[in-house]
C-alpha positions as CSV (number, residue, x, y, z in Angstrom):
1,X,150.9,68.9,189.7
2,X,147.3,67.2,189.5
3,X,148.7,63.8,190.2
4,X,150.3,63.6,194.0
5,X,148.2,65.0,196.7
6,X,145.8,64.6,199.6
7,X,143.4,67.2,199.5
8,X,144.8,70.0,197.0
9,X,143.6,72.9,199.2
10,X,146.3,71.1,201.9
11,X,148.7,70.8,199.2
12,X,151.3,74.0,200.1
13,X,151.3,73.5,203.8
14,X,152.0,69.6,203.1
15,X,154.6,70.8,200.5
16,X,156.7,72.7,203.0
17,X,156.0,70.2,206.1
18,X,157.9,67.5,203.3
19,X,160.9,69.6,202.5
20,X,161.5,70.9,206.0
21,X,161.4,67.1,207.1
22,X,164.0,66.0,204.1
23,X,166.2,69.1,204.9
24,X,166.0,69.5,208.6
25,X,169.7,69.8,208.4
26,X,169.4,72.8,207.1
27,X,166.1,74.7,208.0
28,X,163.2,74.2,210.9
29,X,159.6,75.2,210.0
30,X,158.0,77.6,212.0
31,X,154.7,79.3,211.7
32,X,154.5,81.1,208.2
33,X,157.3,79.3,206.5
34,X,160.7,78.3,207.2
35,X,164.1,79.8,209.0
36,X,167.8,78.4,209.1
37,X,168.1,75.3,211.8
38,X,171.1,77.8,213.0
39,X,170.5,81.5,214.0
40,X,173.5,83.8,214.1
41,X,174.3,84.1,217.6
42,X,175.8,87.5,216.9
43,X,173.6,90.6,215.5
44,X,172.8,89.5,212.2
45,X,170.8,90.8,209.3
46,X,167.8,88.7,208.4
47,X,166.9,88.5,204.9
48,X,163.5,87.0,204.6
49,X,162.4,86.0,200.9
50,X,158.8,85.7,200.7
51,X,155.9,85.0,198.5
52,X,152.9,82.2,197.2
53,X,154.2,78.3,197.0
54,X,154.3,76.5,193.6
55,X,157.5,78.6,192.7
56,X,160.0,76.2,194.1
57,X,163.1,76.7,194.8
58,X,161.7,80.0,195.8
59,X,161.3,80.4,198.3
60,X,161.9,78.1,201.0
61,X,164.9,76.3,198.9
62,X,166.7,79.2,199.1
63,X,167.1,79.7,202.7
64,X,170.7,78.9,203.8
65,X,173.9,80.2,204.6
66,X,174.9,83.3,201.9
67,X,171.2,83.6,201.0
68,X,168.0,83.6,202.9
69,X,167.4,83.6,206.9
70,X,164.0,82.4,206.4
71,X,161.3,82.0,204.0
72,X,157.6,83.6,204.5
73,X,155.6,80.9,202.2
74,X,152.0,82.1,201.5
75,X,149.2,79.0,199.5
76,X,149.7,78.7,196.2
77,X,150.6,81.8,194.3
78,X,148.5,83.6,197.0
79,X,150.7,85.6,198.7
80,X,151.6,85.2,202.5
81,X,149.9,87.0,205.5
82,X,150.9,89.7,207.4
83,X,150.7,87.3,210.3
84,X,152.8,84.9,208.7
85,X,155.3,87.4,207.9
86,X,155.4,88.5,211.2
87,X,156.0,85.0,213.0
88,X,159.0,84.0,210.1
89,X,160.8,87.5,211.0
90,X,160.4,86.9,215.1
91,X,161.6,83.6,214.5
92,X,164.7,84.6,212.2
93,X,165.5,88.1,213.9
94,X,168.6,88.4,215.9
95,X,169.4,92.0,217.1
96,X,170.1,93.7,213.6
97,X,166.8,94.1,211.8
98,X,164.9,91.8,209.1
99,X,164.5,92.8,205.4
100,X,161.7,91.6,203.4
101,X,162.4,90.8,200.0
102,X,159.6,89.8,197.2
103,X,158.2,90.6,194.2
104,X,156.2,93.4,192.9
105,X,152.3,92.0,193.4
106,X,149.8,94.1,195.2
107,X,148.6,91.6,198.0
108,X,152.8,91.0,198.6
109,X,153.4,94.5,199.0
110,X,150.1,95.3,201.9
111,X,150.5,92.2,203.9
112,X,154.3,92.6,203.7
113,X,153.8,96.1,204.7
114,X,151.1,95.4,207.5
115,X,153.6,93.2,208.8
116,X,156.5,95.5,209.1
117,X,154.5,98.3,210.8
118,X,153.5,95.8,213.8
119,X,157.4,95.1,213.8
120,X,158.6,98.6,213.4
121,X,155.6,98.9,216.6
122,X,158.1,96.6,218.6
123,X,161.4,98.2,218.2
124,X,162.5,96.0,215.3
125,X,164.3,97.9,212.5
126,X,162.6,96.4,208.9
127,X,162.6,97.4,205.9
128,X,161.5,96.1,202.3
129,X,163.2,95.4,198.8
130,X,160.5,95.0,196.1
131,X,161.5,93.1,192.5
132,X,160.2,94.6,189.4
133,X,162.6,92.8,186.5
134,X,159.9,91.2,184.5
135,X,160.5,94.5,181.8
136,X,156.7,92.5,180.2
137,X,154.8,93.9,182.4
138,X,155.3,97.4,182.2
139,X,157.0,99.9,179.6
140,X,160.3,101.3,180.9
141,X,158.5,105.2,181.7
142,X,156.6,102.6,184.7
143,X,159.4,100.1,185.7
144,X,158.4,100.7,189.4
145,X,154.7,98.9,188.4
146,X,156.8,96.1,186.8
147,X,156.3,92.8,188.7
148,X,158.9,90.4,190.0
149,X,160.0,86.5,188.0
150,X,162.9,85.3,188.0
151,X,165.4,88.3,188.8
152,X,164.2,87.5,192.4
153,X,167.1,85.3,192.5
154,X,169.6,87.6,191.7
155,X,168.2,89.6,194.0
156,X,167.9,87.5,197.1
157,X,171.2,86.2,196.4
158,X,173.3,89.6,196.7
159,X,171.4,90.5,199.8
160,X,172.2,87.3,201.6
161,X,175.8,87.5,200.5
162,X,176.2,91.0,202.1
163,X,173.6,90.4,205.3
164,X,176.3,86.7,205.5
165,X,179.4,89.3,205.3
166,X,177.9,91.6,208.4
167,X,177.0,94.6,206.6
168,X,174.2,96.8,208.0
169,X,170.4,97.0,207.5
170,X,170.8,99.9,205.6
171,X,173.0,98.4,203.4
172,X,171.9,95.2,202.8
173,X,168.6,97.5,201.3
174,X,170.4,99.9,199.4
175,X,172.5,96.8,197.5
176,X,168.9,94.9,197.1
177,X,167.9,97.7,195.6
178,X,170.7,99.0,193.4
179,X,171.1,94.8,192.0
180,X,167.0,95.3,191.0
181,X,167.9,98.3,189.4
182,X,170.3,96.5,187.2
183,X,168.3,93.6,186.7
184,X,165.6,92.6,183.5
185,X,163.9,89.2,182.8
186,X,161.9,88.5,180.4
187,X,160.2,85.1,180.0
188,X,158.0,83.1,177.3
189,X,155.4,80.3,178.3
190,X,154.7,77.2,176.0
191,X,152.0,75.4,177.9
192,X,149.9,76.7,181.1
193,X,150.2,75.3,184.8
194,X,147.6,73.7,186.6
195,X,146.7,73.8,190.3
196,X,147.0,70.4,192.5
197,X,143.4,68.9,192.0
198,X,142.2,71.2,189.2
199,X,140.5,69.8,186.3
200,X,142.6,71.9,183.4
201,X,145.3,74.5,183.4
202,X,144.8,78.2,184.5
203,X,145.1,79.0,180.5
204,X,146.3,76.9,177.6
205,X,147.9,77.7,173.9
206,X,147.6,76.2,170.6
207,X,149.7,73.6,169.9
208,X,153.2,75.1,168.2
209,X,152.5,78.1,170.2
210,X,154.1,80.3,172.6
211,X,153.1,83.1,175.4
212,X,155.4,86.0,175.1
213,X,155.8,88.0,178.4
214,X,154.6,85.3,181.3
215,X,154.7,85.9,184.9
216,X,155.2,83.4,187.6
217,X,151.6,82.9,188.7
218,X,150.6,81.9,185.4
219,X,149.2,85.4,184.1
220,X,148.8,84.0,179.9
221,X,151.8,86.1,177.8
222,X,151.4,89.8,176.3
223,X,151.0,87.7,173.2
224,X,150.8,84.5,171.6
225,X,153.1,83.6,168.5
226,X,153.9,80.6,166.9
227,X,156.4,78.6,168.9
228,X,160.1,79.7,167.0
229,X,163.6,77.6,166.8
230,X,165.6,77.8,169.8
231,X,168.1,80.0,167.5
232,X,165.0,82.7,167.5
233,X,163.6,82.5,170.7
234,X,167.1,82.9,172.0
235,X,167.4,86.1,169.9
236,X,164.1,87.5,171.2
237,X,164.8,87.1,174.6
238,X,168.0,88.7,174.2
239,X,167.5,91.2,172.4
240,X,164.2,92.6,174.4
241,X,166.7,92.6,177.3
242,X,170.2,94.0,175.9
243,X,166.9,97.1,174.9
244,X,166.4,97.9,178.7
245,X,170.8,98.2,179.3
246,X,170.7,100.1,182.2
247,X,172.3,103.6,182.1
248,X,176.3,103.3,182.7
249,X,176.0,99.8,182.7
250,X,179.2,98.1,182.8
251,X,180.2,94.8,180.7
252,X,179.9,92.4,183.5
253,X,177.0,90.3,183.8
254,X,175.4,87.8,185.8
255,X,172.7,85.6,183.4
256,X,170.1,83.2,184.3
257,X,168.2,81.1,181.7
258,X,165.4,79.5,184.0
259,X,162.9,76.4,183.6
260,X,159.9,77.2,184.7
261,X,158.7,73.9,186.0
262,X,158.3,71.4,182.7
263,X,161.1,72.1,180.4
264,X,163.6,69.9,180.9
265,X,167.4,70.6,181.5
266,X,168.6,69.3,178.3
267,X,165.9,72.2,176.0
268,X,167.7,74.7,178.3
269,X,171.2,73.8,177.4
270,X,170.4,73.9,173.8
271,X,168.4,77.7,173.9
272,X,172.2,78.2,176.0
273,X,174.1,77.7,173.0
274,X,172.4,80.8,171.3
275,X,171.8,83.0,174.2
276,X,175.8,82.9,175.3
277,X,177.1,83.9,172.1
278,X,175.1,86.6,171.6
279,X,175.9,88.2,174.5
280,X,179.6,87.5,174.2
281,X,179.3,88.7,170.9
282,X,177.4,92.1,172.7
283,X,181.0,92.6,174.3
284,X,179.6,91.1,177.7
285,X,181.7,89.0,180.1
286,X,179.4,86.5,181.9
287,X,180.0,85.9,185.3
288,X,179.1,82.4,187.1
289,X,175.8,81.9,184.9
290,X,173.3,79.6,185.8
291,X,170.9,77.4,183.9
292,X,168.6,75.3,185.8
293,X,164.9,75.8,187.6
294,X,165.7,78.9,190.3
295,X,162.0,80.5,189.9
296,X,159.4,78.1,188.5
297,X,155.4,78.2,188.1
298,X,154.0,74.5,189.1
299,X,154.2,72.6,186.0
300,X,154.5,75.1,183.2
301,X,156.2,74.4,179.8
302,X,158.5,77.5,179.7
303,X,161.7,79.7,180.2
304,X,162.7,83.0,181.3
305,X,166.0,84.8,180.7
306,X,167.6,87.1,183.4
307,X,170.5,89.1,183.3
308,X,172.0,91.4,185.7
309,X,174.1,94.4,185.3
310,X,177.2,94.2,187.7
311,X,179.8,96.2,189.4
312,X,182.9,95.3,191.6
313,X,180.7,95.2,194.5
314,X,177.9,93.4,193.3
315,X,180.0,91.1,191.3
316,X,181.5,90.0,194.9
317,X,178.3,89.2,196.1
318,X,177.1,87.7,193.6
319,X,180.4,85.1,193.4
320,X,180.1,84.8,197.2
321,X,179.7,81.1,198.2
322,X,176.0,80.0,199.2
323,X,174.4,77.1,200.7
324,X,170.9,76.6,200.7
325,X,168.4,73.4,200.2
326,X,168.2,74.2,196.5
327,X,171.4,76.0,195.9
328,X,175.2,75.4,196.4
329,X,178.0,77.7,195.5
330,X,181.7,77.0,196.9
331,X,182.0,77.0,200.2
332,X,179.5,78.6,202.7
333,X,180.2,77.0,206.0
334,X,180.8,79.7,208.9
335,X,183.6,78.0,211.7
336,X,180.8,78.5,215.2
337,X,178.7,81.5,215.7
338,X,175.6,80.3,215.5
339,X,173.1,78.4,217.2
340,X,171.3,75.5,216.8
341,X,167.3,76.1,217.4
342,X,164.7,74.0,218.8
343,X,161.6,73.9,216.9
344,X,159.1,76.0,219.1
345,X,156.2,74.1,221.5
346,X,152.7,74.2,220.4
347,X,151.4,77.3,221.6
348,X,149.2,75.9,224.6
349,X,147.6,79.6,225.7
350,X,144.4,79.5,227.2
351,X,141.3,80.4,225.0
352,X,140.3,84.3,224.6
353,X,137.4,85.3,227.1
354,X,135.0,87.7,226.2
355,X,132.9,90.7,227.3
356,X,129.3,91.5,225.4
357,X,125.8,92.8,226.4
358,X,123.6,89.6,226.0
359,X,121.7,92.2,223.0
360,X,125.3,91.4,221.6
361,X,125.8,88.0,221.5
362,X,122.3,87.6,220.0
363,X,123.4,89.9,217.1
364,X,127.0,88.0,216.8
365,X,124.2,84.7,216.2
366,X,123.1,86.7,213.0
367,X,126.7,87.3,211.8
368,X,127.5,83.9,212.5
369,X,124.9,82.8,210.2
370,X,125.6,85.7,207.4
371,X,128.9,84.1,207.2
372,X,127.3,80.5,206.6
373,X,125.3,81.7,203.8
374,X,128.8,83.5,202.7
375,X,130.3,80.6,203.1
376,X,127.7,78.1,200.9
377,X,127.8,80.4,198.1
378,X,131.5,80.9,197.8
379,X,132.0,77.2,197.8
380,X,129.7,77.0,194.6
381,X,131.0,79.5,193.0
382,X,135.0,78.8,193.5
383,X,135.1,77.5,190.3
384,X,133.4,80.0,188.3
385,X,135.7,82.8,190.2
386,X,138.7,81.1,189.5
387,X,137.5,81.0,185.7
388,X,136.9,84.6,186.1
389,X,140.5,85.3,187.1
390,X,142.6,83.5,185.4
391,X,141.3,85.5,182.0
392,X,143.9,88.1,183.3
393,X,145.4,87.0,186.3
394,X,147.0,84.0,187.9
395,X,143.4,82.3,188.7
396,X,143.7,81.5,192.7
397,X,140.7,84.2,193.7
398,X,138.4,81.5,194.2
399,X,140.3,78.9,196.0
400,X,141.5,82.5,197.9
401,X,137.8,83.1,198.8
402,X,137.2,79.9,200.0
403,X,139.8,79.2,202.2
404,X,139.3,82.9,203.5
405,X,135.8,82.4,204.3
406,X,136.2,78.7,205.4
407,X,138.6,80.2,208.2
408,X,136.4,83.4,208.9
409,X,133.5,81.3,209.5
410,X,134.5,79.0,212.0
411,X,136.8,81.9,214.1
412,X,133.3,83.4,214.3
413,X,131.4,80.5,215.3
414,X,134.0,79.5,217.4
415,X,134.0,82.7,219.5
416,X,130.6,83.3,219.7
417,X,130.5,79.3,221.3
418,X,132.6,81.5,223.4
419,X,130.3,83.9,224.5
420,X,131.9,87.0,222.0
421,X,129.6,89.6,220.8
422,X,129.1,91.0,217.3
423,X,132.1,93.3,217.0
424,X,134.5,90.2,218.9
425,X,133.1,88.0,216.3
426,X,133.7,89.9,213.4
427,X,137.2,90.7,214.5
428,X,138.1,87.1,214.7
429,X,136.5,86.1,211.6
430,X,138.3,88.8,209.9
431,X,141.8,88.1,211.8
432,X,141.5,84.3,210.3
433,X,140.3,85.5,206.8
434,X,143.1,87.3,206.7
435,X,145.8,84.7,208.1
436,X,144.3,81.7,206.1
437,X,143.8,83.1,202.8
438,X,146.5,85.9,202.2
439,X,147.0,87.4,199.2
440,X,145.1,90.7,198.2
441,X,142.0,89.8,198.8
442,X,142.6,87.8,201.6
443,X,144.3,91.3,203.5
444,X,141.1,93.6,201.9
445,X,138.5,91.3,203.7
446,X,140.3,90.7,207.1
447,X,141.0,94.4,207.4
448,X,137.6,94.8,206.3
449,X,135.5,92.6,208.6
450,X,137.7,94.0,211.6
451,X,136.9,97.3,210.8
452,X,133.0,96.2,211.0
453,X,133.5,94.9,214.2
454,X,135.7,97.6,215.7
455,X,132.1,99.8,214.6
456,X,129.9,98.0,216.3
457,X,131.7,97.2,219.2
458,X,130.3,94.5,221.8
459,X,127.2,96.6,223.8
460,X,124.7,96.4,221.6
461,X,122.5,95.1,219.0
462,X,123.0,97.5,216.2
463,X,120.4,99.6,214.6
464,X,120.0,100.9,211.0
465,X,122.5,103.6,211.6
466,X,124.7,101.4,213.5
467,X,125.3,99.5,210.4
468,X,125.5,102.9,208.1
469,X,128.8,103.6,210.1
470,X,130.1,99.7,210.1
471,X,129.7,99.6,206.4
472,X,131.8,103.1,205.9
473,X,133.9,101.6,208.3
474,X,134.6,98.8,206.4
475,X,134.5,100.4,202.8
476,X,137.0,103.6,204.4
477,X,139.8,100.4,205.2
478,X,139.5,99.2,202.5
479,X,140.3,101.8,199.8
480,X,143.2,102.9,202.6
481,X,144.6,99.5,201.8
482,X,144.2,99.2,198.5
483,X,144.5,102.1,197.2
484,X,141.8,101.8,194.6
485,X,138.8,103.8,193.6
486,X,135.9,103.5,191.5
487,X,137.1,102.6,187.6
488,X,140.0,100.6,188.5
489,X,137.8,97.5,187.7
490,X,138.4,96.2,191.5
491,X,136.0,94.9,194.4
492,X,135.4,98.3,195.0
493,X,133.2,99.2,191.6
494,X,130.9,97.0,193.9
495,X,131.7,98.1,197.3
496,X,131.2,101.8,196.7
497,X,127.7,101.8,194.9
498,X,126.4,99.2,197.3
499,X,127.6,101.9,200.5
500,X,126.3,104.7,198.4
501,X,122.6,103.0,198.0
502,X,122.7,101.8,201.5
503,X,123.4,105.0,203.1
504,X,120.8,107.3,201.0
505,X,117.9,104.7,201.6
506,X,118.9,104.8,204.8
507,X,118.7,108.3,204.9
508,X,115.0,108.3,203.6
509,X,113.6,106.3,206.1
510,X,114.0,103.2,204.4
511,X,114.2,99.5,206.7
512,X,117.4,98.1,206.6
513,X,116.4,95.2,204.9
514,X,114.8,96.8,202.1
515,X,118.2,99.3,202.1
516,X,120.0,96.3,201.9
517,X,118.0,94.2,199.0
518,X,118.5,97.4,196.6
519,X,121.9,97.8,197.5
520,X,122.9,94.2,196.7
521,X,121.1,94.9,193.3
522,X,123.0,97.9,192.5
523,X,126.2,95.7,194.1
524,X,125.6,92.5,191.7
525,X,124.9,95.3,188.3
526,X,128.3,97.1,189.3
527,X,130.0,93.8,189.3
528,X,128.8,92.7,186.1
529,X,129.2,96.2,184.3
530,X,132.9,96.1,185.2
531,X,133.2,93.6,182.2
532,X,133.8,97.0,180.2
533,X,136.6,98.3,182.1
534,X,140.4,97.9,181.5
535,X,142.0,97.0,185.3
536,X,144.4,99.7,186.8
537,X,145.3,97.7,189.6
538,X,146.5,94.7,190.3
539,X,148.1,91.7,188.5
540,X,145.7,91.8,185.9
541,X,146.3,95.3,184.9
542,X,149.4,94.2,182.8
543,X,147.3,92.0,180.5
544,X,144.6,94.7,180.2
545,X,142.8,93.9,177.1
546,X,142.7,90.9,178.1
547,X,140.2,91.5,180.9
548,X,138.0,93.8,178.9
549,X,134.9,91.5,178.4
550,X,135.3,89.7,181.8
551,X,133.3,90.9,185.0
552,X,136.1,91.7,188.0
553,X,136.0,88.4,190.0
554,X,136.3,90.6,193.3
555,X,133.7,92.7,192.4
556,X,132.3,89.6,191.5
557,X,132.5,87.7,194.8
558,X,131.7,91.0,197.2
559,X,128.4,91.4,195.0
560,X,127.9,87.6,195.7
561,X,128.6,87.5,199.8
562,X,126.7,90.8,200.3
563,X,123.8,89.9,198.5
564,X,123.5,86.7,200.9
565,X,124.7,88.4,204.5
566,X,121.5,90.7,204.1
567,X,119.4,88.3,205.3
568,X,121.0,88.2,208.6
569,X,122.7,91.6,209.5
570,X,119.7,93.6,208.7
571,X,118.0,91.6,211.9
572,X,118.5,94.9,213.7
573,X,117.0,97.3,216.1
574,X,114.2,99.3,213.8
575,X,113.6,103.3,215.3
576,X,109.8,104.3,215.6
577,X,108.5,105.5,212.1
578,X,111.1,102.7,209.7
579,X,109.3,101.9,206.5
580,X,109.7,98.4,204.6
């Protein structure tokens, strides 16, 4: 993955410009991903698979007749945005609701969610099927914290067959649902992956070793072993799974044994030969398996092994024919009903005007500029971040940060060319922080910076007090989003101390400079003391032990920006009697 590209952090919308070109018979891009070239012209279930590129076939390859209606296709395992989400699901909507179906990862699950609420807002019925198969990544007592591989598949593939057959919204969830249920996948890793342009791999193992328990972003395994015989690998994998049987599970199943970007067909077939006698041999009839790459991770060395638990009504679905880009089974072609779509115009809307007290616009100068120095010191340190996460987690939170703040900075500079004030300005930037980067973080800061904005409004240059209230403003959406509080080794072990010192200096008279220098001290000490903690959110929370030692690269990064926006949002209006 290092050796075809233009500029790597171009590499995923170039990706999916490429294969909606080569398969335009099949699927039209539109903002946010890709739909079918033919929308039902009949009320019609959309299934919408969704998630961060580098996975393919999922999740664009999967869109087709009998399986996906559209794809939502976030960077590189960054997941998508609620705004792309939302523009797939107009796009691929047709009277009878949209489903969004993806795996269990935190920044999945809010943008995923934002974007449902503005639908549900327009009279669209949506709902949402989460994946949790990989049984690595959680003990059975916490399967609903278990995050989503390659059972996606399975997955995606029942709830197109039954959206394809007409059945309703709520049934198209309650089968996506009851086939996760049934579904376990447990995967191993021999070598890491490495991002387009990067100079190594997001983690690496000994030679003759293996990752037990990998996820698709490239989290490193639960463990490290020496690398076994196909004979024992096979074993391992199957017997970990045939452990987690489902309750009243019949002896139907489906099975996938999937590459996960390097290994080659032929090493598949041969781990085959052991994994499908054993599970004859377990009493188990397998139904229509499938060997091949269905859920990959860039270029990693490595397999995983699904299988799925059916019944008569999800063995029909699962046998039902399919045609997608990536995937073919028997015959999906539907005699007329649908439509062939034009790929949209450009949108050619005029640009936003703006109202703003000229006190205003002279404070949006100063954020303009905080978001500069943001922006410089993020760009140095994306390497370092990415370092940072890829101890525990899938490594992408500097490349996130950059293209977050990249896009944040020139929405801001573009609307206060505009004439915006401080709170317009800081609504955009956070808007296109948001949209660009996805992911958590990406979702965090947008809804963050907005919030800021909305507080100070467009009438006035703030004072001290003024930016008391922004800052709770922005801290207060956060921890509603992310659901995380102080100890959960998060961005907000930074946020909340750097609030807390702001405010009580603030209270004692101090400038709002000097409140914000001590702040960004106590900020930048949080960050680092989170190197002791175990993480109780997030992707790194499976691999906990792995983190202890390692500063929390979002702490890390809000320490970083706040200590460098000081400089410019403390230029406010100081009340008589302020002391330095």
């Amino acid at each position: 993955m290092t050796k075809i590209f233009n500029d790597p952090s171009a590499f995923a919308e170039e990706a999916l410009a490429g294969f909606c070109d080569v398969h335009a018979d099949l699927v039209r891009q539109v903002p946010g991903g890709a739909v079918r070239r033919r929308r039902s012209d009949h009320p019609k279930v959309a299934v919408l698979a969704g998630g961060g590129s580098g996975h393919y076939p999922a999740f664009a390859g999967l869109v087709g007749a009998g399986l996906a209606d559209g794809a939502v296709v976030g960077n590189i395992f960054t997941s998508p945005s609620a705004q792309q989400a939302y523009s797939v699901a107009k796009a691929a909507e047709s009277g009878a609701g949209v489903v969004f179906a993806y795996g269990n990862y935190a920044g999945d699950v809010m943008n995923f969610g934002l974007a449902s609420e503005r639908l549900a807002a327009e009279g669209i019925a949506v709902e949402n099927v989460l994946v949790t198969d990989d049984i690595a990544s959680a003990p059975p007592s916490e399967s609903a914290k278990r995050r989503g591989i390659a059972g996606d598949f399975t997955v995606f593939k029942i709830m197109g067959a039954a959206a394809e057959a007409g059945a309703s919204l709520a049934d198209v969830v309650r089968l996506g649902r009851k086939a996760n249920d049934r579904t376990r996948s447990l995967g191993s890793a021999f070598s890491g992956c490495t991002f387009p342009g990067a100079a190594a791999p997001l983690f690496t193992l000994d030679d003759k070793m293996m990752g037990l328990g990998l996820g698709i972003h490239g989290e490193p395994g639960l463990f490290d072993t020496e690398l076994p015989p196909a004979r024992e690998l096979g074993r391992e994998l199957v017997a970990r799974l045939l452990a987690e049987t489902p309750h009243g599970a019949g002896q139907r199943i489906a099975v996938l044994l999937n590459g996960l970007g390097s290994t080659k067909q032929e090493e598949l077939f041969v781990l085959w030969l052991t994994v499908a006698p054993l599970l004859r041999e377990a009493g188990y009839t397998l139904v229509m398996p499938e060997v091949g790459e269905l859920v990959t991770s860039l270029d990693m060395a490595g397999v995983s092994l699904t299988v799925t638990w059916l019944d008569d009504e999800l063995e029909a679905l699962w046998a039902a024919p399919a045609e997608s880009p990536a995937y073919r089974r028997g015959n999906a072609a539907r005699p007329g009903g649908e439509t062939d779509e034009p790929t949209p115009a450009e949108d050619s809307a005029a640009p936003e005007t703006f109202a703003a007290s000229n006190a205003s616009r002279d404070y949006a100068r100063h954020c303009v500029a905080a978001l500069a120095a943001a922006r410089e010191t993020l760009h140095d340190a994306e390497e370092s971040l990415g370092h940072l996460d890829a101890i525990a987690g899938d490594g992408d939170h500097g490349r996130g940060m950059v293209r977050g703040i990249d896009a944040a900075y020139a929405a801001a500079a573009g609307a206060a060319a505009r004439g915006a004030g401080a709170g317009d300005v800081l609504r955009s930037a956070g808007d296109e922080w948001a949209d660009t980067a996805g992911g958590t973080s990406g979702v965090l800061w947008g809804a963050g910076l907005r919030a800021f904005g909305d507080s100070l409004g467009n009438d006035q240059a703030p004072d001290t007090a003024a930016l008391v209230a922004a800052l709770a403003s922005f801290a207060a959406r956060i921890t509603e989003l992310g659901k995380a509080d102080v100890g959960d080794k998060t961005m907000v072990d930074a946020l909340a101390p750097f609030v807390a010192t702001f405010n009580r200096l603030a209270g004692e008279g101090a400038g709002a400079d000097a409140g914000w220098a001590a702040a960004a001290r106590e900020a930048t000490a949080a960050a680092k003391a989170t190197a002791a903690l175990r993480p109780l959110k997030g992707r790194a929370r499976p691999l906990a032990e792995k983190s202890v030692g390692t500063p929390d690269p979002g702490a890390t990064s809000l320490a970083m920006v706040f200590a460098v926006f000081g400089q410019h949002l403390t230029a406010v209006r100081q009340p008589a009697g302020a002391r330095a």
